[in-house]
N, C-alpha and C positions, 0 to 999 in steps of 0.2 A: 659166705666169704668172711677171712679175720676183717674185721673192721678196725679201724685205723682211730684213732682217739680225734675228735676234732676239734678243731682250728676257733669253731664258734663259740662262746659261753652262751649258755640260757640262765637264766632269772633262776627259773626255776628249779634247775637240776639242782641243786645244791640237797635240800632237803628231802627229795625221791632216796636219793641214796646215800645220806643219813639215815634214812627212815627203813632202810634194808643192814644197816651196822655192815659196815667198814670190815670188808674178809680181805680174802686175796683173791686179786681180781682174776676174772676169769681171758680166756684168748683173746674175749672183744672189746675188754677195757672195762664191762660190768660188775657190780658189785659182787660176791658170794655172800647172802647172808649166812651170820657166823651164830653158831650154836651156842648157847650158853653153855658152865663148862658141866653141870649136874647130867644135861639132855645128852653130852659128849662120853658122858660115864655111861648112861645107860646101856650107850651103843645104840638104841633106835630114838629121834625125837617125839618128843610127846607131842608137839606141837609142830608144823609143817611152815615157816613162813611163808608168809605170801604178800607178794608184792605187784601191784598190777600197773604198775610203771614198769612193767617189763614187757622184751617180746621173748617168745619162747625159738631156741633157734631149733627145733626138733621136727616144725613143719618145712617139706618142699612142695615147691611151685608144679602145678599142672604145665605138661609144655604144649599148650594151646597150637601153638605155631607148628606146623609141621620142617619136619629135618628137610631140609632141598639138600640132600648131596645126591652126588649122579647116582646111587640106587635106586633115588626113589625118582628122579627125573628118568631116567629110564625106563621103569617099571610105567609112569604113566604116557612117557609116550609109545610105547608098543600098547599100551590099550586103546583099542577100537573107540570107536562111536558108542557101538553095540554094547561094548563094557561096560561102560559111561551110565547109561541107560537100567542094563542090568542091578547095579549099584545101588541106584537109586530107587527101583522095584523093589531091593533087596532090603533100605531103609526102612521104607513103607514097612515090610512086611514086620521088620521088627517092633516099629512104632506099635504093630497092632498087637505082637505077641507082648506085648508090654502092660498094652489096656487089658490086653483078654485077662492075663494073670493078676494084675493089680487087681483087677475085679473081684478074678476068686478068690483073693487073701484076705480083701475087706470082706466079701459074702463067707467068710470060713470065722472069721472072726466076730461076724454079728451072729451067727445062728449058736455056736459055742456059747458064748458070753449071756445070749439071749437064754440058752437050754439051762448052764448052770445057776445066774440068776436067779431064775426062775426058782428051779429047787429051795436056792439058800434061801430065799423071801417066804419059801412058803413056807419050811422048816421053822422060821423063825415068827414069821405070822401064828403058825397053828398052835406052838409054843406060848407065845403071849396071851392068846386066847384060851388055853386052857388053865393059864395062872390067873388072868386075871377076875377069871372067879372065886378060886384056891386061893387067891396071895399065893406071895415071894416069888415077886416078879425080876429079883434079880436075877433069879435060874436064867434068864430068858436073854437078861440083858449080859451076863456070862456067855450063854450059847449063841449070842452074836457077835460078842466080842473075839471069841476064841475062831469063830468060824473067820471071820475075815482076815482072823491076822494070821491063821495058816493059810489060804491063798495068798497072800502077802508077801510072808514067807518064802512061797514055792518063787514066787514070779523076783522077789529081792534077789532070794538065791543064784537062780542062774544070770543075772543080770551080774551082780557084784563077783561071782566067784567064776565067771567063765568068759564072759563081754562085757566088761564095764564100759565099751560105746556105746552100746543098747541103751543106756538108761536116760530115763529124758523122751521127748518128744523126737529128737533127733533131725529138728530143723533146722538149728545152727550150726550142726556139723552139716545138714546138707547146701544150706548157703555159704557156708563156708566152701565146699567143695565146686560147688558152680565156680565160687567168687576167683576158682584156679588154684584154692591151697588142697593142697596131697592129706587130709588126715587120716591117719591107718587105723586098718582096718573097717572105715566107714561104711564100705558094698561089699563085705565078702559073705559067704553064704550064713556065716554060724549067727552073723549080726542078725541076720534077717529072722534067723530060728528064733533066736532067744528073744525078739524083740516080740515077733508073733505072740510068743506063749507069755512073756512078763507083760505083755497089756491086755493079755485074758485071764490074768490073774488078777492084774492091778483093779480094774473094774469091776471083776467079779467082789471083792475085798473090799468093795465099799469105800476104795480110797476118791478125794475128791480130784477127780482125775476125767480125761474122755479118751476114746480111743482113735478120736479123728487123726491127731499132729504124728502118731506114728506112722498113720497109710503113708502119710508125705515119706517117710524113712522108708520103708516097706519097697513102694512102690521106685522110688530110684535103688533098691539094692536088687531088685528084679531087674531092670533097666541096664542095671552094669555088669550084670550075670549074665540074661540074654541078649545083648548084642557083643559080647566077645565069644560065641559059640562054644563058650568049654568051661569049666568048673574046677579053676587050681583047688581047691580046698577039698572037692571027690577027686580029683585027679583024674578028672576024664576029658577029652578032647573031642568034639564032632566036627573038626572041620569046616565048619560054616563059617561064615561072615567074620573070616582071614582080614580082612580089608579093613576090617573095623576094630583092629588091637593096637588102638593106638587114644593118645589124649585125647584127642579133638574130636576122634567121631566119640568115644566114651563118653565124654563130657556134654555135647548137645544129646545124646539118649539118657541120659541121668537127668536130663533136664525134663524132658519128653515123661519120664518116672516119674519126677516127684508133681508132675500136672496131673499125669492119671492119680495119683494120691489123693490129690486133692478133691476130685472130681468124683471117686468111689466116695468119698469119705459125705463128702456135699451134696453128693448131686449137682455139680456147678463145674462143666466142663469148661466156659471161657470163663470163669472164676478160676481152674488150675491154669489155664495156659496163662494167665493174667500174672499168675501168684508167680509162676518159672519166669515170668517177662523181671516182675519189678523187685522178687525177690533172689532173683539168680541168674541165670542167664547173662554175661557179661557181654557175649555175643551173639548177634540175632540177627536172621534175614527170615524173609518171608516165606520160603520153602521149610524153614525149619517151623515156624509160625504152625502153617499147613498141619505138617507129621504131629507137632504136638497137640493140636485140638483133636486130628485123629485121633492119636492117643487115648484123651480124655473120654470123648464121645464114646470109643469102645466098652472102656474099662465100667463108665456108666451104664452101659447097656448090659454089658456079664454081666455086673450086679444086681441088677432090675431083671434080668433073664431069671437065673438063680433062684433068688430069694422069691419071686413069684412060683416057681415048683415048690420050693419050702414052704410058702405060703398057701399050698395046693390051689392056687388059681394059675396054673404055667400060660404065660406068654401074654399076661399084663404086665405091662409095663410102665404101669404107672407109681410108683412109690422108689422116687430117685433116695441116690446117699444113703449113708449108713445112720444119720441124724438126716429125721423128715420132721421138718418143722412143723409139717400138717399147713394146709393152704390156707391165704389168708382173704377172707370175702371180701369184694370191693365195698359194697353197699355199707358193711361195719365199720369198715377199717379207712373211711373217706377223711382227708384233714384240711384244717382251712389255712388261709394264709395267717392267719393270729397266733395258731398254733406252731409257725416255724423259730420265732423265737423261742418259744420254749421247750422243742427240740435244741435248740444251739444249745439252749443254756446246761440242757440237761449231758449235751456230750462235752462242753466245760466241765462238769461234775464227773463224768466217765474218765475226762483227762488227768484230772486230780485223784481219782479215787486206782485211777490205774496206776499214777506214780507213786504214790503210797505202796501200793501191791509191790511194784519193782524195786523199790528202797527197803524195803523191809526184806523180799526177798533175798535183795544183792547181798545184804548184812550176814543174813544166816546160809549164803550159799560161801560167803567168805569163812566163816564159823565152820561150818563142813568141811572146806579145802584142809584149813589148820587141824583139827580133834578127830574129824568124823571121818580118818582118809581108808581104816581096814578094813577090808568085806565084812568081817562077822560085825563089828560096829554099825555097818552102814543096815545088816541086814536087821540088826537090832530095833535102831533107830526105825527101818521102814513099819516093823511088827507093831511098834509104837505109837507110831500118827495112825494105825490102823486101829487098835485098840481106842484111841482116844476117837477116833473119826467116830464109832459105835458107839462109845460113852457117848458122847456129846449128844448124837440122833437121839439116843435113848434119851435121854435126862428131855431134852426138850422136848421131846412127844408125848413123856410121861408128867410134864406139867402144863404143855398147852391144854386150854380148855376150848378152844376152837372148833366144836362142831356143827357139820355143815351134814344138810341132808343129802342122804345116798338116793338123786332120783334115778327114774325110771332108764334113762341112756346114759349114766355114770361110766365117766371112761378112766375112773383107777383101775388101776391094773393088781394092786393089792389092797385094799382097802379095811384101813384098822379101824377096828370099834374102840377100843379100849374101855374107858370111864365112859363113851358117851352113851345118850340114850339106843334104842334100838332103832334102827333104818336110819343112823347117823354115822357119820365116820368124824377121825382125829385129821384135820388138815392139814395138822404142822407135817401128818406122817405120809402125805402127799406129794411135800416136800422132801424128805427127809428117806422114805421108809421106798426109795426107787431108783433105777440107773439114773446118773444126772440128766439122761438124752431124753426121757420121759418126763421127770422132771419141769424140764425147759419146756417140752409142749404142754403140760397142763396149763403153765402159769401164762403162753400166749394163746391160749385156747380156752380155757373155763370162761364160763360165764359170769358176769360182775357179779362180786358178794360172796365167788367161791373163799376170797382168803380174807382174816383178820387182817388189820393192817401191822400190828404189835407180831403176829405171825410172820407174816412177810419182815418185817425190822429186825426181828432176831434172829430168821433164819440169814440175810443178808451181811447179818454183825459175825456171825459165827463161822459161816462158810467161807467167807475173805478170810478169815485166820488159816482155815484149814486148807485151803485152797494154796495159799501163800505157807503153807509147815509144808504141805507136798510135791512142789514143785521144787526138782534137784534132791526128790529120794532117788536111793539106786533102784528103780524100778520105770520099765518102762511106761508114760504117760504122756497125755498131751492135757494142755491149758486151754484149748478152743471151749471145752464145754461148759469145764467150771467160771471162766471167765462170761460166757454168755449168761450160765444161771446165774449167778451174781447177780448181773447187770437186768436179768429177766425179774428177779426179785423185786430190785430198789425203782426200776422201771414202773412194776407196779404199782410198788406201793404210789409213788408219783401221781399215775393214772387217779387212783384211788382218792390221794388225799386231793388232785384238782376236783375229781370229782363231787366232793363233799363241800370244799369250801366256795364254785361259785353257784348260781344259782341253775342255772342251765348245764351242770356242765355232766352231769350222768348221758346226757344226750350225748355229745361230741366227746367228753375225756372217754374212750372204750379203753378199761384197763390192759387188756393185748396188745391193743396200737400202743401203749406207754411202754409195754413189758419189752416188745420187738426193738424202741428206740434208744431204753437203756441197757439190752440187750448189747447193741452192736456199741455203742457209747464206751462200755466195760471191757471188750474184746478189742474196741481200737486204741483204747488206754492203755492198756497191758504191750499189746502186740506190733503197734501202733503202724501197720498197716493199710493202708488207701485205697488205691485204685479194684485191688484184687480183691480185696476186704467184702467193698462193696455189692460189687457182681457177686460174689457165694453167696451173701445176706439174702441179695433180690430174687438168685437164683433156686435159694433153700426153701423161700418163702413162696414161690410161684407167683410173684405181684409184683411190676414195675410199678405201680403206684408210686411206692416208695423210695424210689429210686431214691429223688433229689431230697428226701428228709436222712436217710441213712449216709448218704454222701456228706452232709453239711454235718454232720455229729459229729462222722470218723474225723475231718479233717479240722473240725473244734476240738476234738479231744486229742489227735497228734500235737497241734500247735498246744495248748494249754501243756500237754502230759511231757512234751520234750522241753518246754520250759524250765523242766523240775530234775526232770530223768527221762536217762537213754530208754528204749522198747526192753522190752524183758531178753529176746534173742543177742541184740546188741550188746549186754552187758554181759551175758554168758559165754558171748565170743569175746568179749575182752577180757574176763576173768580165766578164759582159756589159753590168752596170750598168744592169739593165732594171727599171724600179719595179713587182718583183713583191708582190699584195699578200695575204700569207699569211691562213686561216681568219680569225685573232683579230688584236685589237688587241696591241701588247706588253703584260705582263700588268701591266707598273707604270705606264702611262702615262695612271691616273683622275688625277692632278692637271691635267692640260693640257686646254685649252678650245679650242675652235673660233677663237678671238680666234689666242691665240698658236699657231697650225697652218696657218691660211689665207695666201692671197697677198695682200696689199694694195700699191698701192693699184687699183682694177679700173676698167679701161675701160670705160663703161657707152654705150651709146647711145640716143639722144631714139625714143619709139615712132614721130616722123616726121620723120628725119634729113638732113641735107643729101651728098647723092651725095659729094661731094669731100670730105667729114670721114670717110666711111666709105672711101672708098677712099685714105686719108692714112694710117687706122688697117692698113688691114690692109696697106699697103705697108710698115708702118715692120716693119724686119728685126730692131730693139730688142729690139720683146716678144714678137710672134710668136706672138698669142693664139690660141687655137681656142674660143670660147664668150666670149659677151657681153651679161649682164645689158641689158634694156632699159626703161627708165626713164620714168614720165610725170609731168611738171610740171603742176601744177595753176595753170589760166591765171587770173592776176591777183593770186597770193597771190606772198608769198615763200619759201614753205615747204619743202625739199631734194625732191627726185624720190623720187616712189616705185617700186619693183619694178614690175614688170608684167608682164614674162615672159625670156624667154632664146634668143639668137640663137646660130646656129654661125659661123665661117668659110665653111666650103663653103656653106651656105645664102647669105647675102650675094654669095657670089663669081655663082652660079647666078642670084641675080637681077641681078648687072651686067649679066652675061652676054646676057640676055635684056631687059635695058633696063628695065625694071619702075619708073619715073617715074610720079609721081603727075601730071609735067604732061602724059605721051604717052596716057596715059590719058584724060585730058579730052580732048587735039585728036584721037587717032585714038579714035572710041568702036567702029570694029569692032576693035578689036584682043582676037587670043586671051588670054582671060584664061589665066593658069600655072596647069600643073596638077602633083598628086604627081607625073609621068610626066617631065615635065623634070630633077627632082631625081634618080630615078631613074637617068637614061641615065645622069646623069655622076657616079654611084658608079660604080667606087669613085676611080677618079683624076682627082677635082677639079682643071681647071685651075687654073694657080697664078695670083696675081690680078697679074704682069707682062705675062702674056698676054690679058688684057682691055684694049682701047682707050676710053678715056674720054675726050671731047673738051672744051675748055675750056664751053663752053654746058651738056653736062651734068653738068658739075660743079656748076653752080649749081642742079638740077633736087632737087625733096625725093625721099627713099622711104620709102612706106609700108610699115614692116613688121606691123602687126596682123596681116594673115592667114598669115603667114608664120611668125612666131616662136610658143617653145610659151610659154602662157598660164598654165600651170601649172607652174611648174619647182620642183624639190625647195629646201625650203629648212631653214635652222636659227638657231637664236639665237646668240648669239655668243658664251654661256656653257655650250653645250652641252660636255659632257666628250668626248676622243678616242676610247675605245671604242664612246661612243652614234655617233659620224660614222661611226667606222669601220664601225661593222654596217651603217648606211644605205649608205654607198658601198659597200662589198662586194657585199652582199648583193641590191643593185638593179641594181646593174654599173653605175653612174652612169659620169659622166664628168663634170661639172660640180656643185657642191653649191652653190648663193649660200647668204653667211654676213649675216643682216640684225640688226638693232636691234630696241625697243620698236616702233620709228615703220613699221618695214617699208623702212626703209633700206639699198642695197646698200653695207656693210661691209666683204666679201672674199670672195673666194671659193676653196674647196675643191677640190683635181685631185688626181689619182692622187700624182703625185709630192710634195706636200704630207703625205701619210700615209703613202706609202712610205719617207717618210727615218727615219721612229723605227724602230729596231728594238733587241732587248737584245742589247748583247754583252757582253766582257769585265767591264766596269767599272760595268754597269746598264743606263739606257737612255742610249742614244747616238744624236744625228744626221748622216746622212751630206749631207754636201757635194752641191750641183748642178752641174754643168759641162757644156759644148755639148759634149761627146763623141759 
């Protein structure tokens, strides 16, 4: 909706937009940052500002609520009991086509990334070993470098030049999508391709990356495919599960997705239903609870099905998730009470070390938005942290002098000699010279004394950098793994150096237990999730032991690490300017009223309107409304219009579309009257209403919206306080709120982006700026 310039001053706006230079304001009363006038010559900017005191108005609202007009009241009460029942059989059954798939995508993805791998380490193994008795061992460190930064390459490529949503983890576009906002293209089929093949490249390429945080994407772009039965992007229809093309069943199976995501990826199936509860899910009852641990449960089990034939033992099923932490022995891994403080202390250090990671990154994802915005730049730049990711491995393997003997059950998986003696290996290249998920088990698994500590120190100095260059390249990636190894490193070293300095403490410090604790320390810094966080950790590791020591870390390092800075997803949705709208209202914000929050002034339309005002409205590109109070005059009086109910966009468009004239109705009387099944087809991509022909004759023709618009749409007074709106909108997932009077007058009306701009920052509460971004 145009937004209205308001009544309020803030403190603070003054210097937001100064800090964007003074253009010509855009319909909302927002600043346009203005070009300098050299960027103005070029014709394209060199430079993109960017200002995150903005909201972008380019995202719409999920409409959670369903439409109540008599179509759809009709349609449910001619359904039976029996219907009722069916429905809900027919959920289930998609819950499970949900898991089954997730499954095979994460099992398609580890055996791929496992096979290529494989090759490239050993090409480059067998390489090094034959220079290093030859010399000019750069050949080698050349033939690593070029090999990862052409898988890099391949997976940049199609990311940046065909899906630039694919890039990333893709967990903020999908809490973002729970949270009710529309981002496009976030589930269509091509995302899901590209996202598959650019995290089997990214891994493969040696970038410091894991392939966990995409299943999360994966698995709800599965979730929103199959349960609307049909595939706009193949253009194929099966008819099924009709009943389910709408927001609100789409959005709880998207949710039901991104659990089995979680759950292939972990093995932690009430770690993903946990993770849909706290990180998305705005609405919840306990049927839906149910469908999504299904979910999970399945999608775990195809993966463990699977990868045991892969693993030609079929039908053990014991090696959950695509990262197995490998189980952790009670007897070793026992801790005492003395030991909890220095747990806490060490997930203060994980909170700090994580906000460091987010500040640093925020900076150079800001640097990206402005210089780094054209595919072949972005693809460049990816070729690059890939190239250096390889320098760096190199250089540090090739001066650690760290060897450790190769015994009898050595569980490297490539194991470099280099300089060392014979039946020794290079440790740093243990680290270093393996997918990060192998990695991370060595360092909670070897036995004490496998790593230098100076090893461990530099490998944990260097992979933060690298970790933090890669996250927000155009390639698809997830931050769970490099963020655990990090934390798995400096954990150890911890374990280690208690170990050394007190007298006893090789008995009790077991560097594992330190590695697992700064492990998850590092991961809640970064991600700085809780409740969910913790069950995957427990879940990964096979040992509730743990429970209450990993619990107290994550919730020392949220508190310490949001002290500093937002989570890493948090600042990536605001750097994206997408009107997310967090649990509560800001806590100061009981003075402000419905009045001074709404859009005014509101396009309203007659309950039986003239074709060409309605199609004049939704062509005008001005306001660009989605939802449109509809209003009836009481015949003969002079009295204002009263409410009466609430029209969409796409509704209106749907009945252009279809002619829906009260005069065609009269002349042809057989004609099919519209049914929900119309509206239907053409979710989710409503033609745009330049593509409906209108001829001058039916311009002049009225429509009847009664049976079409909802009759009951949520309303408020106009003195309602912003926390009472805000629980209504939140909590109902609205997408429309009319704001009326005494008289039942429409006054203005309520959108996402109207409660999204308070938020508290520096200086209290603050409002952020609109702009067509």
């Amino acid at each position: 909706m145009a937004n209205i310039t308001k009544k309020v001053s803030w403190s603070s706006r003054t210097d937001e937009s100064g800090a964007a230079g003074e253009g010509t304001p855009l319909l909302n009363g927002s600043e346009q940052p203005r070009l300098s006038r050299q960027d103005s010559l070029r014709g394209r900017p060199k430079e993109i500002p960017h200002n995150e005191k903005l909201l972008s108005l380019k995202y719409e609202s999920l409409d959670y609520d369903n439409i109540e007009n008599q179509l759809f009241l009709e349609e449910e009460r001619r359904m039976s009991h029996m219907g009722f029942r069916c429905l809900e059989i027919s959920r289930w059954v998609v819950c499970g086509l949900i898991g089954f798939l997730t499954g095979l995508i994460a099992c398609f993805i580890d055996i791929v990334v496992e096979q290529l791998a494989g090759i490239k380490y050993q090409v480059v193994k067998e390489n090094i070993e034959r220079f290093t008795e030859f010399g000019g061992l750069s050949i080698s460190l050349i033939l690593w470098a070029v090999l990862n930064s052409t898988f890099v390459m391949v997976g940049a490529i199609i990311v940046a030049f065909f899906e630039p949503i694919a890039a990333g983890s893709g967990i903020p576009q999908i809490k973002c999508y729970l949270n009710g906002v529309k981002i496009p293209r976030v589930v269509r089929l091509k995302t899901l391709v590209v996202k598959v093949c650019g995290v089997i490249c990214s891994v493969v390429g040696g970038l410091a990356v894991g392939k966990e945080g995409p299943m999360i994407h994966s698995g709800a772009v599965v979730a929103a495919g199959v349960s609307q039965g049909r595939s706009t992007s193949l253009k194929r229809d099966f008819k099924i599960f009709e009943y389910f093309r709408r927001d609100t069943e789409k959005r709880d199976f998207v949710s039901a997705g991104a659990a089995a995501g979680v759950s292939a990826a972990f093995g932690a199936p009430v770690g993903g239903v946990l993770f849909s509860l706290e990180e998305g899910a705005s609405f919840w009852n306990q049927m839906l609870t149910w469908r999504i641990f299904f979910a999970s449960m399945i999608s775990t089990f195809t993966l463990n099905f699977f990868l045991s034939i892969y693993h030609k033992n079929p039908g053990d099923l014991s090696n959950p998730g695509l990262i197995n932490f490998g189980r952790f022995e009670s007897e070793s891994m026992a801790y005492n009470l003395y030991e909890i403080p220095l747990f806490i202390a060490m997930g203060a250090l994980g909170g700090l070390l994580g906000a460091l990671f987010n500040f640093l990154n925020y900076w150079l994802t800001i640097f990206r938005i402005r210089y780094i915005h054209r595919p072949c730049l972005q693809v460049m730049e990816a070729m690059l942290v890939a190239a250096v990711t390889a320098t760096v491995s190199f250089t540090m393997i090739y001066f650690s002098n760290d060897c450790q003997p190769l015994g009898p059950e050595h569980t490297e998986e490539y194991p470099l000699q280099l300089f060392c003696a014979d039946g020794e290996y290079n440790s740093m290249a243990t680290a270093f010279f393996n997918t990060p998920e192998r990695s991370v088990r060595s360092l909670f698994h070897n036995p004490a004394g496998t790593y230098n500590p100076l090893t461990l120190g530099l490998f944990t100095l260097t992979y933060f950098f690298l970790a933090c260059w890669t996250y927000g390249l155009a390639v698809s990636a997830g931050v769970f793994i490099p963020s655990l190894l990090i934390g798995a490193a400096w954990g150890r070293l911890c374990g280690i150096l208690l170990a050394s300095i007190t007298a006893n403490g090789s008995i009790w410090a077991d560097p594992g237990k330190y590695a697992l604790i700064g492990a998850g320390a590092q991961l809640g810094g970064i991600v700085r999730m809780t409740l969910s966080l913790t069950v995957i950790l427990v879940e990964a590791t096979g040992n509730v032991t743990y429970g209450l020591p990993i619990m107290l870390v994550l919730m020392t390092a949220k508190i310490v690490g949001d002290y500093f800075e937002e989570g890493l997803y948090d600042i990536h949705i605001k750097l994206q300017s997408v009107p997310f709208l967090h649990w509560e209202a800001p806590a100061t914000s009981h003075w402000l009223t419905a009045r001074e929050v709404m859009s005014s002034p509101v396009t309203c339309l007659n309950r039986i309107e003239k074709v060409g005002t309605i199609v004049d409205i939704l062509s005008n590109t001005s306001t660009n409304h989605n939802g449109f109070p509809v209003v009836v005059q009481i015949t003969g009086s002079d009295e204002p219009a009263k409410l009466c109910g609430l029209i969409l966009r796409s509704q209106l468009i749907v009945l252009l579309k279809h002619k829906v004239f009260v005069e065609l109705a009269r002349s042809r009387l057989t004609q099919r009257k519209l049914q929900l099944k119309d509206f239907r087809d053409a979710y989710p991509r409503f033609p745009p209403i330049q593509s409906i022909h209108v001829s001058q004759d039916e311009r002049e023709c009225m429509m009847d919206l009664t049976e079409f618009m909802n009759a009951t749409p949520y309303t408020v007074p106009q003195d309602t306080s912003l926390p009472r709106v805000f629980k209504l909108f939140r909590a109902l997932g609205l997408r429309h709120l009319v704001v009326v009077d005494d008289e039942n007058r429409v006054i203005g009306l309520v959108t996402r982006k109207d409660l999204a701009r308070y938020h508290l920052g520096k200086h209290g509460l603050e409002e952020l700026q609109l702009a067509q971004t």
